[in-house]
C-alpha positions as CSV (number, residue, x, y, z in Angstrom):
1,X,8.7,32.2,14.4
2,X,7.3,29.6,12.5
3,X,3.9,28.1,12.4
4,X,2.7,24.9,11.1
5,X,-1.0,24.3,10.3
6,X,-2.5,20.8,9.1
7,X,-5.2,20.2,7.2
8,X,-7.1,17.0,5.5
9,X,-8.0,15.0,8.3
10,X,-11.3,13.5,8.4
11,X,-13.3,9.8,8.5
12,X,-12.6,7.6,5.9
13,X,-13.9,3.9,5.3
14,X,-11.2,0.8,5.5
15,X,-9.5,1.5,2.0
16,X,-10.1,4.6,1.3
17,X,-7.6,7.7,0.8
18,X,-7.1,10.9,2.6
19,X,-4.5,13.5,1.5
20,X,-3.0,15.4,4.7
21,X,-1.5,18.8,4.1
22,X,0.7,21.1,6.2
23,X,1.6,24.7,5.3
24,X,5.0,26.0,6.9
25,X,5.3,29.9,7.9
26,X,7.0,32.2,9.1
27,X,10.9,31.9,9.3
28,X,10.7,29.4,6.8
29,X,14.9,29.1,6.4
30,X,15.3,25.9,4.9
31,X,14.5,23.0,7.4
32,X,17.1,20.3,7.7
33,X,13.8,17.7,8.2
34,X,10.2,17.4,8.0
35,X,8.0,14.8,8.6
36,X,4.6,13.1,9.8
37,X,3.8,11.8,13.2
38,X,0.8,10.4,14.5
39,X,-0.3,9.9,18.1
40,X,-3.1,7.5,18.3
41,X,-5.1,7.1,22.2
42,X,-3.2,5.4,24.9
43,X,0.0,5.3,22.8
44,X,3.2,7.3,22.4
45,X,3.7,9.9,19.2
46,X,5.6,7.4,16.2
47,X,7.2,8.4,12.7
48,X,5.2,7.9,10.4
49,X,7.4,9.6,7.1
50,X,9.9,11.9,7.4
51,X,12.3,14.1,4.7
52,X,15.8,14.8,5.8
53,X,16.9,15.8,2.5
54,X,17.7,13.7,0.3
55,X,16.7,11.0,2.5
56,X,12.7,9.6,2.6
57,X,12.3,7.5,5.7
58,X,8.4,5.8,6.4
59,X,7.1,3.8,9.0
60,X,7.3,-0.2,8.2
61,X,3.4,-0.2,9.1
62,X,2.9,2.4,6.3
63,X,5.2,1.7,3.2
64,X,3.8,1.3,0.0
65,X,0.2,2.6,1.2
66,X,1.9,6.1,2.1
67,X,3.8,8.6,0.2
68,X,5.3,12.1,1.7
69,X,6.3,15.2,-0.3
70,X,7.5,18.8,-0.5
71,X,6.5,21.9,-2.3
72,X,8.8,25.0,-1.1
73,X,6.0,28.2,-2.5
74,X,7.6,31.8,-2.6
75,X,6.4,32.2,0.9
76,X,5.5,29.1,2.5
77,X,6.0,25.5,2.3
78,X,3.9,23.0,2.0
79,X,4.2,19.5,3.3
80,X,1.6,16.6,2.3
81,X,0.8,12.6,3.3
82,X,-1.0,11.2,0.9
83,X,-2.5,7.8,2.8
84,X,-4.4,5.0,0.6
85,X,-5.4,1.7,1.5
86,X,-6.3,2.8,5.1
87,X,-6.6,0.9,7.8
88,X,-8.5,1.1,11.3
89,X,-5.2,1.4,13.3
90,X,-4.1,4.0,10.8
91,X,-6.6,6.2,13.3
92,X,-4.9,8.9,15.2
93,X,-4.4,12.5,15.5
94,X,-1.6,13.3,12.5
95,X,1.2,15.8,13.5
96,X,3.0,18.0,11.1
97,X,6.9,18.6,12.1
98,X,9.6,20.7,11.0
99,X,13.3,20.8,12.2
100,X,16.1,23.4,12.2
101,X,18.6,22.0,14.5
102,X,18.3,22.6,17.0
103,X,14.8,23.7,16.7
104,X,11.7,22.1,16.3
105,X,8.0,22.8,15.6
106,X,5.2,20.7,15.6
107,X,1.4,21.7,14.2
108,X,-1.9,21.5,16.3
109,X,-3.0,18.1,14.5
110,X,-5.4,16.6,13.0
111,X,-7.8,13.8,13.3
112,X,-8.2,11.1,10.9
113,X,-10.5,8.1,11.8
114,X,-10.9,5.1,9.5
115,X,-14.1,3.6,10.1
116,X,-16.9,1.5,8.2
């Protein structure tokens, strides 16, 4: 089983940077993809960045402000979105996801809110 738990979120003021960070566990078999989403109220779940090795995929609304990595540990692997130049409608509840096809697994989420 694998479990995915995100960390990092938070309020940030227009501009500022937040560094998301997810940690992979469990049957942690290489994943053929993992990825960002973000969910913000009223609207559907949207790719934000996304590794499908060796292929980086973003989000128009999030190039050159946004960069996604990977760090496989002995035991766990770690995912991480690091955000600058934020903007208000960057605010919504950030999802970690990790694919073995055909499986999927998404973390519990977590909030960022840019605000002045």
């Amino acid at each position: 089983q694998v479990q995915l738990v995100e960390s990092g979120g938070g309020l940030v003021q227009p501009g500022g940077s937040l560094r998301l960070s997810c940690a992979a566990s469990g049957s942690i078999f290489s994943f053929d993809a993992m990825g960002w989403y973000r969910q913000a109220p009223g609207k559907q779940r949207e790719l934000v960045a996304i590794i499908t090795n060796p292929i980086i995929k973003y989000a128009d609304s999030v190039k050159g402000r946004f960069t996604i990595s990977r760090d496989n540990a002995k035991n766990t692997v770690y995912l991480y979105l690091q955000m600058n130049s934020l903007k208000a409608e960057d605010t919504a509840v950030y999802y970690c996801y990790a694919r073995r096809a055909p499986y999927t697994w998404w973390g519990q989420g977590t909030q960022v809110t840019v605000s002045s």
